[in-house]
PATITOR-181876 format. One record per atom (N, C-alpha, C): y, x negated, z. Coordinates in steps of 0.02 Angstrom, whole numbers, plus 50000, padded with zeros to 5 digits. Example, Ala and Ser with C-alpha at 12.3 -4.5 7.8 and 13.67 -1.06 7.14 Angstrom:
BEGIN
497164934050390497754938550390498354934050390498884935850354499474931650357500024935550394
# end
This chain:
BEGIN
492975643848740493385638348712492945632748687492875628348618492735623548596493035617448641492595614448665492795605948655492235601248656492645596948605492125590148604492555583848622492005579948632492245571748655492095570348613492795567248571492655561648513492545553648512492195549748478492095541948502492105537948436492485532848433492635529448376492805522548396492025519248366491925511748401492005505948332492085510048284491635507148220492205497948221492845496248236493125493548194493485491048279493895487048250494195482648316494585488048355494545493248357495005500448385494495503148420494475503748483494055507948527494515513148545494365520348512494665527248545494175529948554494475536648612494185542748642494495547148630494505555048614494975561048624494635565748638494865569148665494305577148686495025581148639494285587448622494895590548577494645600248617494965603448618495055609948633495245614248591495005615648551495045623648497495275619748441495105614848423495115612348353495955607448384495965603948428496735600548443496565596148476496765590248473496785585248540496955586548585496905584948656497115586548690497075582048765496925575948736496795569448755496545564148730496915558248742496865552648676496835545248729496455540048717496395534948733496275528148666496835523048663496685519648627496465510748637496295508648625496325500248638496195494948596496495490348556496545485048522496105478348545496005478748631495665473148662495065471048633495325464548617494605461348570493995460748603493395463948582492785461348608492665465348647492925472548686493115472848723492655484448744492475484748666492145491048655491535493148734491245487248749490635488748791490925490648857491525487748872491595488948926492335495948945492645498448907493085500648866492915510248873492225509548834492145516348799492185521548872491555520748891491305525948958491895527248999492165521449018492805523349079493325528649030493555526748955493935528148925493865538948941493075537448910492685545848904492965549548980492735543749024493175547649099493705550249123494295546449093495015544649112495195551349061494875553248996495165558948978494735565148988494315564648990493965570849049494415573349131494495567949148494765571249228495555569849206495795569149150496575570149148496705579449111496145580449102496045588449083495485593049138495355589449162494945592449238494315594949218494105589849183493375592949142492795588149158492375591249144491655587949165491065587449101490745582149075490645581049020490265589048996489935590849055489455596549042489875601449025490605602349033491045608049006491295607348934490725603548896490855602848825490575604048782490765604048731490055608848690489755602348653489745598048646489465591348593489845586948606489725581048589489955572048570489855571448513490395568848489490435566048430490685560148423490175556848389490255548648383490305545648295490635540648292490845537448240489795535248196489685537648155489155533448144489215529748083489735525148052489735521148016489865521547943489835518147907489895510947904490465506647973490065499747996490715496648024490165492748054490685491748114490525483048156489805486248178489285482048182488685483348216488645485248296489055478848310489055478848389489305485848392489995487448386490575493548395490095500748377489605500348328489395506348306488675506348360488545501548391488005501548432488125504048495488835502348529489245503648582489205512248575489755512548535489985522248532489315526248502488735524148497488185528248486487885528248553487725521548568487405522448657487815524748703488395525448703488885529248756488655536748723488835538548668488805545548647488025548848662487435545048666486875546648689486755548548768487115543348808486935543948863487365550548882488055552448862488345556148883487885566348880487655564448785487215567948778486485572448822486175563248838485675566748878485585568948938486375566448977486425566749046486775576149042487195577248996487315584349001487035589448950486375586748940486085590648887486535593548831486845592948796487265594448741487345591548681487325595048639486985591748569487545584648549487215580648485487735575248459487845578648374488425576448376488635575548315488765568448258488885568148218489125560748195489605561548129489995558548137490485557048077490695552148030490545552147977490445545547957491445540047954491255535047953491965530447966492295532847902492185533247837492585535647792492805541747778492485547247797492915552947828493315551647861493185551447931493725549347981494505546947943494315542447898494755540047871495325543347849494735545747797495005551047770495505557847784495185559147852495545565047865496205562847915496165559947926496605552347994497395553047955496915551347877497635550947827497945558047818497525563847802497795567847795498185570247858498115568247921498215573547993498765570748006498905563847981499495561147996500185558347939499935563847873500455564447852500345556647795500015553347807499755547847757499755546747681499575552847636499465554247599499945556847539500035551147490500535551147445500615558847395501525559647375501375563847344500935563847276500765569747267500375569147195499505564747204499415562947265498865557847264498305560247232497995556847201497405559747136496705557047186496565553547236496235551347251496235545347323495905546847383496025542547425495345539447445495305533047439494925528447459494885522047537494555524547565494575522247645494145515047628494415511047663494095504047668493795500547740493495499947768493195495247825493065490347809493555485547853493345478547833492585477147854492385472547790491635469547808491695463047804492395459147794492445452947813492715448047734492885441747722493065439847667493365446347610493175447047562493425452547509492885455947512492525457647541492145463247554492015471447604492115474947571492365481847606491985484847608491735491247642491375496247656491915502947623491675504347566492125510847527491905517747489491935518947476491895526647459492485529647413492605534247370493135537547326493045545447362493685547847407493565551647422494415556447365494405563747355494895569647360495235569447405495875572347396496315571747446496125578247495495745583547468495505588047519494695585947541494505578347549494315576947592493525575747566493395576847521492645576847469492695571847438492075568947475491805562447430491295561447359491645559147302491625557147243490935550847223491055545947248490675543147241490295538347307489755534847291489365533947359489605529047404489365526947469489785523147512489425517247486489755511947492489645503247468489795501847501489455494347501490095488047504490275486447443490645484747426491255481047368491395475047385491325470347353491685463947336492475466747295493175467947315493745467547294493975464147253494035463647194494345461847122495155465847119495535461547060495915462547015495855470846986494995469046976494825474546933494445478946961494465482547013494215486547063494545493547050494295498747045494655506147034494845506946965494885503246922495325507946869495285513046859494725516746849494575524146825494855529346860495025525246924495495531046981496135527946980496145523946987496905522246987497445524646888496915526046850496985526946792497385534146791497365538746834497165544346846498015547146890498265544546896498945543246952498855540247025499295543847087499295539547124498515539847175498485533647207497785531747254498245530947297497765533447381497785527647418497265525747464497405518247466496805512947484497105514147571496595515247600496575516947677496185513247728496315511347791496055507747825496145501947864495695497747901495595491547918495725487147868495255487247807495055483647748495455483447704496095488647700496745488047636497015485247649497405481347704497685476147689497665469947657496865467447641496955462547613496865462547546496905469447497496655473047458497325471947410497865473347454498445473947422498765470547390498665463147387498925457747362498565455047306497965460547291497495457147245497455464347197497595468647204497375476747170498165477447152498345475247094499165475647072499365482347046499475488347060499465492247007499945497547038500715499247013500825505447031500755511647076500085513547047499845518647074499585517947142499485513147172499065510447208499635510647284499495512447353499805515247395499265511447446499465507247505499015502247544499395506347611498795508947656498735508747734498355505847775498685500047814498305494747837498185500747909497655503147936497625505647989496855507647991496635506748076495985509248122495755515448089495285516248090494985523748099495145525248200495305532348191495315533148271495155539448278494855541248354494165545348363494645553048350495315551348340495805558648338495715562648268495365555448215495525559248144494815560848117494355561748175493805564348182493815570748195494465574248230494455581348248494025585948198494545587048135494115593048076493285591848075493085586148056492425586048037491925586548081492235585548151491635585748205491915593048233492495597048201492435602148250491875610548193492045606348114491665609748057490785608148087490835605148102490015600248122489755606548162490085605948235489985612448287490115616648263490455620548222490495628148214489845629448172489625624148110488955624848082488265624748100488385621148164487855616748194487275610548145487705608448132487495602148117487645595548157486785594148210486865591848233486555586648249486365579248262485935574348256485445578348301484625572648279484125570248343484505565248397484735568248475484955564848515484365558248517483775557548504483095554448552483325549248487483265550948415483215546648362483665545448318484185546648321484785546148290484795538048298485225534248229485345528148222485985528048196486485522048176487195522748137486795518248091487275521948041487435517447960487705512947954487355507447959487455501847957487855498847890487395502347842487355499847758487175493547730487295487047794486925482647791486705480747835486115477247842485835472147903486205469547925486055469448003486425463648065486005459448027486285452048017486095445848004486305442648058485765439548097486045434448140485935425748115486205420648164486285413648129486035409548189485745403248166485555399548221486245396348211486535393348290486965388848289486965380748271487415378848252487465371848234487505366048272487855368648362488075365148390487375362148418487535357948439486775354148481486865356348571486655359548587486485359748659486365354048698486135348948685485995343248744485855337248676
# end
Protein backbone atom coordinates (compact mmCIF):
# COMPACT_ATOMS: atom_id res chain seq x y z
CA UNK A 1 0.00 0.00 0.00
CA UNK A 2 1.22 3.70 -0.87
CA UNK A 3 1.13 6.36 1.72
CA UNK A 4 2.44 9.67 2.11
CA UNK A 5 2.22 12.55 4.62
CA UNK A 6 1.29 15.60 2.96
CA UNK A 7 2.40 19.25 4.41
CA UNK A 8 1.24 22.57 3.25
CA UNK A 9 2.67 25.59 5.17
CA UNK A 10 3.13 27.98 2.30
CA UNK A 11 0.13 30.62 3.07
CA UNK A 12 -1.93 31.50 6.29
CA UNK A 13 -3.51 27.67 6.04
CA UNK A 14 -1.51 25.12 7.90
CA UNK A 15 -2.72 21.45 6.60
CA UNK A 16 -1.69 17.84 6.99
CA UNK A 17 -3.27 14.66 5.14
CA UNK A 18 -1.88 11.26 4.83
CA UNK A 19 -3.12 9.74 1.76
CA UNK A 20 -3.40 5.75 1.11
CA UNK A 21 -3.45 4.45 -2.54
CA UNK A 22 -3.70 7.74 -4.15
CA UNK A 23 -6.89 9.03 -1.42
CA UNK A 24 -6.92 10.96 1.64
CA UNK A 25 -7.49 9.44 4.25
CA UNK A 26 -6.82 11.97 6.89
CA UNK A 27 -7.02 15.68 6.92
CA UNK A 28 -6.04 18.39 9.43
CA UNK A 29 -6.70 22.06 8.84
CA UNK A 30 -5.99 25.49 10.69
CA UNK A 31 -6.50 29.23 9.92
CA UNK A 32 -4.66 30.19 13.42
CA UNK A 33 -2.60 33.15 12.72
CA UNK A 34 1.05 32.88 13.30
CA UNK A 35 0.47 29.80 14.41
CA UNK A 36 2.39 27.14 11.56
CA UNK A 37 5.49 26.43 14.13
CA UNK A 38 3.65 25.20 16.60
CA UNK A 39 0.64 23.55 14.60
CA UNK A 40 2.47 21.33 11.99
CA UNK A 41 4.26 18.26 13.98
CA UNK A 42 1.34 17.63 16.46
CA UNK A 43 -1.02 18.06 13.35
CA UNK A 44 1.49 15.08 11.38
CA UNK A 45 0.62 13.06 14.76
CA UNK A 46 -3.03 13.44 15.37
CA UNK A 47 -3.42 12.00 11.72
CA UNK A 48 -0.96 9.29 11.90
CA UNK A 49 -2.44 7.64 15.15
CA UNK A 50 -6.12 8.48 13.91
CA UNK A 51 -5.09 5.74 11.13
CA UNK A 52 -2.79 3.72 13.52
CA UNK A 53 0.28 4.51 11.67
CA UNK A 54 3.72 5.27 12.41
CA UNK A 55 5.66 7.79 10.32
CA UNK A 56 8.06 4.84 9.32
CA UNK A 57 4.85 3.02 7.77
CA UNK A 58 5.12 5.53 4.95
CA UNK A 59 6.62 5.63 1.94
CA UNK A 60 7.74 9.64 1.66
CA UNK A 61 6.73 13.31 2.94
CA UNK A 62 5.69 15.58 0.96
CA UNK A 63 6.00 19.13 1.58
CA UNK A 64 4.73 22.36 0.01
CA UNK A 65 8.05 23.96 -1.48
CA UNK A 66 6.79 27.25 -2.69
CA UNK A 67 6.39 30.05 -3.83
CA UNK A 68 4.83 31.58 -0.40
CA UNK A 69 5.29 32.91 3.14
CA UNK A 70 9.02 32.39 4.10
CA UNK A 71 8.37 31.72 7.63
CA UNK A 72 5.35 28.98 6.56
CA UNK A 73 7.65 27.47 3.79
CA UNK A 74 10.52 27.29 6.40
CA UNK A 75 8.14 25.58 8.99
CA UNK A 76 6.63 22.63 6.54
CA UNK A 77 10.19 21.99 5.09
CA UNK A 78 11.86 21.60 8.64
CA UNK A 79 8.98 19.46 9.92
CA UNK A 80 9.06 17.47 6.54
CA UNK A 81 12.96 16.97 7.11
CA UNK A 82 12.94 15.96 10.47
CA UNK A 83 10.15 13.53 9.86
CA UNK A 84 12.35 12.35 6.89
CA UNK A 85 15.49 11.75 8.72
CA UNK A 86 14.09 10.29 11.77
CA UNK A 87 12.30 7.47 9.52
CA UNK A 88 14.68 7.35 6.85
CA UNK A 89 12.24 7.88 3.95
CA UNK A 90 12.67 9.85 1.07
CA UNK A 91 11.11 13.75 0.53
CA UNK A 92 9.21 14.91 -2.05
CA UNK A 93 8.15 18.59 -2.90
CA UNK A 94 5.35 20.22 -4.64
CA UNK A 95 5.34 23.34 -5.81
CA UNK A 96 2.30 25.95 -4.26
CA UNK A 97 0.96 26.49 -7.83
CA UNK A 98 0.33 23.04 -8.65
CA UNK A 99 -1.19 22.34 -5.53
CA UNK A 100 -3.33 24.93 -6.66
CA UNK A 101 -3.88 23.81 -9.41
CA UNK A 102 -4.90 20.45 -8.87
CA UNK A 103 -6.94 21.61 -5.39
CA UNK A 104 -9.11 23.26 -8.22
CA UNK A 105 -9.43 20.47 -10.24
CA UNK A 106 -10.15 17.73 -7.14
CA UNK A 107 -12.72 19.90 -5.94
CA UNK A 108 -14.72 20.52 -8.78
CA UNK A 109 -13.38 24.34 -9.11
CA UNK A 110 -12.90 24.57 -12.53
CA UNK A 111 -15.14 26.41 -14.97
CA UNK A 112 -16.89 24.94 -17.84
CA UNK A 113 -14.98 25.31 -21.04
CA UNK A 114 -11.93 26.82 -18.91
CA UNK A 115 -9.10 27.60 -21.46
CA UNK A 116 -6.69 28.18 -18.73
CA UNK A 117 -6.15 28.27 -14.86
CA UNK A 118 -3.93 30.57 -13.08
CA UNK A 119 -3.12 30.09 -9.21
CA UNK A 120 -2.16 33.21 -7.27
CA UNK A 121 -0.25 33.47 -3.72
CA UNK A 122 -0.55 36.42 -2.13
CA UNK A 123 2.84 38.30 -1.91
CA UNK A 124 1.21 41.24 -0.36
CA UNK A 125 -0.13 44.85 -1.82
CA UNK A 126 -0.94 43.90 -5.75
CA UNK A 127 1.66 41.62 -5.93
CA UNK A 128 1.25 37.80 -6.56
CA UNK A 129 3.27 34.81 -6.96
CA UNK A 130 1.69 33.25 -10.50
CA UNK A 131 2.12 30.98 -13.11
CA UNK A 132 -0.45 30.12 -16.37
CA UNK A 133 -1.23 26.74 -15.83
CA UNK A 134 -3.93 23.98 -18.41
CA UNK A 135 -6.71 22.82 -16.97
CA UNK A 136 -5.02 19.27 -17.09
CA UNK A 137 -2.60 20.68 -14.90
CA UNK A 138 0.64 21.81 -17.20
CA UNK A 139 2.29 24.78 -16.71
CA UNK A 140 2.53 27.34 -19.65
CA UNK A 141 4.42 29.93 -18.52
CA UNK A 142 7.12 30.61 -15.67
CA UNK A 143 6.36 31.22 -11.96
CA UNK A 144 6.61 35.20 -11.06
CA UNK A 145 5.72 37.63 -9.06
CA UNK A 146 3.31 40.03 -10.87
CA UNK A 147 2.44 43.37 -9.95
CA UNK A 148 -1.70 43.01 -10.90
CA UNK A 149 -3.02 45.50 -13.49
CA UNK A 150 -6.22 46.25 -15.37
CA UNK A 151 -4.10 44.83 -17.95
CA UNK A 152 -2.80 41.56 -16.67
CA UNK A 153 -3.68 38.25 -18.86
CA UNK A 154 -5.12 39.33 -21.95
CA UNK A 155 -3.64 36.80 -24.19
CA UNK A 156 -5.38 34.18 -21.91
CA UNK A 157 -8.21 35.67 -20.96
CA UNK A 158 -8.48 36.49 -24.88
CA UNK A 159 -8.81 32.89 -25.39
CA UNK A 160 -12.29 32.12 -23.28
CA UNK A 161 -12.89 31.30 -19.83
CA UNK A 162 -9.79 31.65 -16.92
CA UNK A 163 -9.68 30.97 -13.59
CA UNK A 164 -7.69 33.10 -11.20
CA UNK A 165 -7.09 30.72 -8.07
CA UNK A 166 -5.98 31.13 -4.64
CA UNK A 167 -4.99 33.28 -1.60
CA UNK A 168 -4.02 36.18 -4.02
CA UNK A 169 -7.47 36.29 -6.31
CA UNK A 170 -9.32 37.94 -4.29
CA UNK A 171 -7.92 41.09 -4.53
CA UNK A 172 -7.41 40.53 -8.24
CA UNK A 173 -11.02 40.60 -8.87
CA UNK A 174 -12.03 44.04 -8.53
CA UNK A 175 -9.25 45.19 -10.67
CA UNK A 176 -9.05 42.30 -13.71
CA UNK A 177 -12.69 43.28 -15.29
CA UNK A 178 -13.33 40.84 -17.88
CA UNK A 179 -16.02 38.21 -18.50
CA UNK A 180 -14.03 35.49 -18.91
CA UNK A 181 -12.39 35.83 -15.85
CA UNK A 182 -13.75 33.35 -12.84
CA UNK A 183 -12.06 34.44 -9.07
CA UNK A 184 -11.38 31.63 -6.21
CA UNK A 185 -10.46 33.30 -3.18
CA UNK A 186 -9.01 30.04 -1.42
CA UNK A 187 -5.63 28.31 0.59
CA UNK A 188 -3.64 25.91 -1.13
CA UNK A 189 -4.18 22.73 1.20
CA UNK A 190 -1.82 19.78 1.73
CA UNK A 191 -5.12 17.53 0.23
CA UNK A 192 -4.67 19.10 -3.33
CA UNK A 193 -1.21 17.91 -3.19
CA UNK A 194 -2.47 14.26 -3.43
CA UNK A 195 -1.89 13.62 -7.54
CA UNK A 196 1.47 15.27 -7.75
CA UNK A 197 3.14 13.92 -4.74
CA UNK A 198 1.58 10.55 -5.28
CA UNK A 199 3.00 10.84 -9.47
CA UNK A 200 6.34 12.05 -7.57
CA UNK A 201 6.51 8.44 -5.64
CA UNK A 202 5.45 6.23 -8.29
CA UNK A 203 8.44 7.99 -10.47
CA UNK A 204 10.71 8.53 -7.81
CA UNK A 205 11.38 11.84 -7.96
CA UNK A 206 12.71 12.73 -5.03
CA UNK A 207 14.58 15.73 -3.16
CA UNK A 208 18.23 15.76 -1.34
CA UNK A 209 16.70 15.23 2.28
CA UNK A 210 20.43 16.86 3.74
CA UNK A 211 20.06 19.90 0.99
CA UNK A 212 16.88 20.56 -0.18
CA UNK A 213 15.70 24.38 0.17
CA UNK A 214 11.95 26.02 -0.80
CA UNK A 215 11.35 28.48 -3.52
CA UNK A 216 11.31 31.33 -2.24
CA UNK A 217 11.37 33.40 -5.67
CA UNK A 218 12.24 36.24 -3.60
CA UNK A 219 14.49 37.21 -0.75
CA UNK A 220 13.41 37.33 2.94
CA UNK A 221 14.03 41.09 3.36
CA UNK A 222 14.21 41.97 6.79
CA UNK A 223 13.72 45.82 8.38
CA UNK A 224 15.23 47.60 11.21
CA UNK A 225 12.46 48.90 13.44
CA UNK A 226 11.41 52.42 13.94
CA UNK A 227 10.28 52.28 17.36
CA UNK A 228 12.94 53.53 19.88
CA UNK A 229 13.63 50.99 22.61
CA UNK A 230 14.65 53.26 25.53
Amino acid sequence: MERLILIETSTSLCSVAIVENGEIVSERLSETPRAHASMTAPFVDEALKERGLRVSDCDAVAVSKGPGSYTGLRVGVSTAKGLCFGAGIPLISVGTLDTLVWQAMDEGLVPVGCEFIIPMVDARRMEVYTGVFTPDGRQVSPTVASVVTADSFPEYLSEGPVLFIGDGAGKCSGIIRNPNATFVQVCPKASGMRRPATAALREGRFEDVAYFEPFYLKEFVTTVSKKRLF
